[in-house]
C-alpha positions in Angstrom: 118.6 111.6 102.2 116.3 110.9 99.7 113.0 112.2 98.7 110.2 110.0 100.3 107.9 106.9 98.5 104.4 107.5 99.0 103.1 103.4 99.6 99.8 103.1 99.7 97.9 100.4 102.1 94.7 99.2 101.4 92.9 97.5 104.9 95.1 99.2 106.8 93.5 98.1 110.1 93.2 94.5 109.0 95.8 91.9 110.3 97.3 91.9 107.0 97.7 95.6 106.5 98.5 96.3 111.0 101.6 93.5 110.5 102.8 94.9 106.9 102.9 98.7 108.1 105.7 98.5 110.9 108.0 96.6 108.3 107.5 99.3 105.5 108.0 102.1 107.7 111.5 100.7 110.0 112.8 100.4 106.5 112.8 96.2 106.0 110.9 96.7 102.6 112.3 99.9 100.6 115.3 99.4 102.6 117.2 101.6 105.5 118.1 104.8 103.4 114.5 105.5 101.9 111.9 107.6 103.8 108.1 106.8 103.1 104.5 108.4 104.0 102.4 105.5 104.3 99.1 106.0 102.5 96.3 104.2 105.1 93.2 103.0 103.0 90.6 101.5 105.0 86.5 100.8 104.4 84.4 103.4 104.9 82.6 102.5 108.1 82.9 103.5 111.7 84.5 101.1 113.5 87.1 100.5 110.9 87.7 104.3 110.7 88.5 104.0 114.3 90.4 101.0 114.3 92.8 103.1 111.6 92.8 106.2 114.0 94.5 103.5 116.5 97.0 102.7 113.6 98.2 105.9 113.0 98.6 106.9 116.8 101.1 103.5 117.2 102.8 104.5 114.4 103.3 107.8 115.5 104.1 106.6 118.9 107.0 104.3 117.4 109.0 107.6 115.9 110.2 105.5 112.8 113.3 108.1 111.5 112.0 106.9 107.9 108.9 107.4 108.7 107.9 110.5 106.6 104.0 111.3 107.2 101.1 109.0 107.5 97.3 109.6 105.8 94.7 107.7 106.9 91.5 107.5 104.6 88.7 105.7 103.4 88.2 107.5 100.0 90.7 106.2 97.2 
């Protein structure tokens, strides 16, 4: 397999960002044979930092086989 693409995602918790991050990480974007860690960059703030903490559970939950690690932040 090959070695995995770091993508970063800035508003992760946005609408945007939330319908994006289940495409890159079941492989429709970089394609089937390419693992990623999603990079999760969101503002700063409480309820968005919580939000994002919900993002990265569902991912989690989902066991994408591509899926290689996921970092949720708010400091670029």
């Amino acid at each position: 397999m090959k070695q995995p693409v770091r993508v970063a995602v800035t508003g992760a918790a946005g609408q945007i960002g939330y319908s994006l991050l289940f495409r890159i990480a079941s492989g429709e974007m970089l394609g089937k044979d390419q693992p990623v860690i999603l990079q999760l960059l969101e503002v700063p703030f409480e309820k968005a930092q919580q939000a994002l903490q919900g993002v990265i559970m569902e991912l989690d939950d989902c066991a994408f086989p591509l899926l290689a690690g996921v970092i949720g932040t708010d400091d670029p």
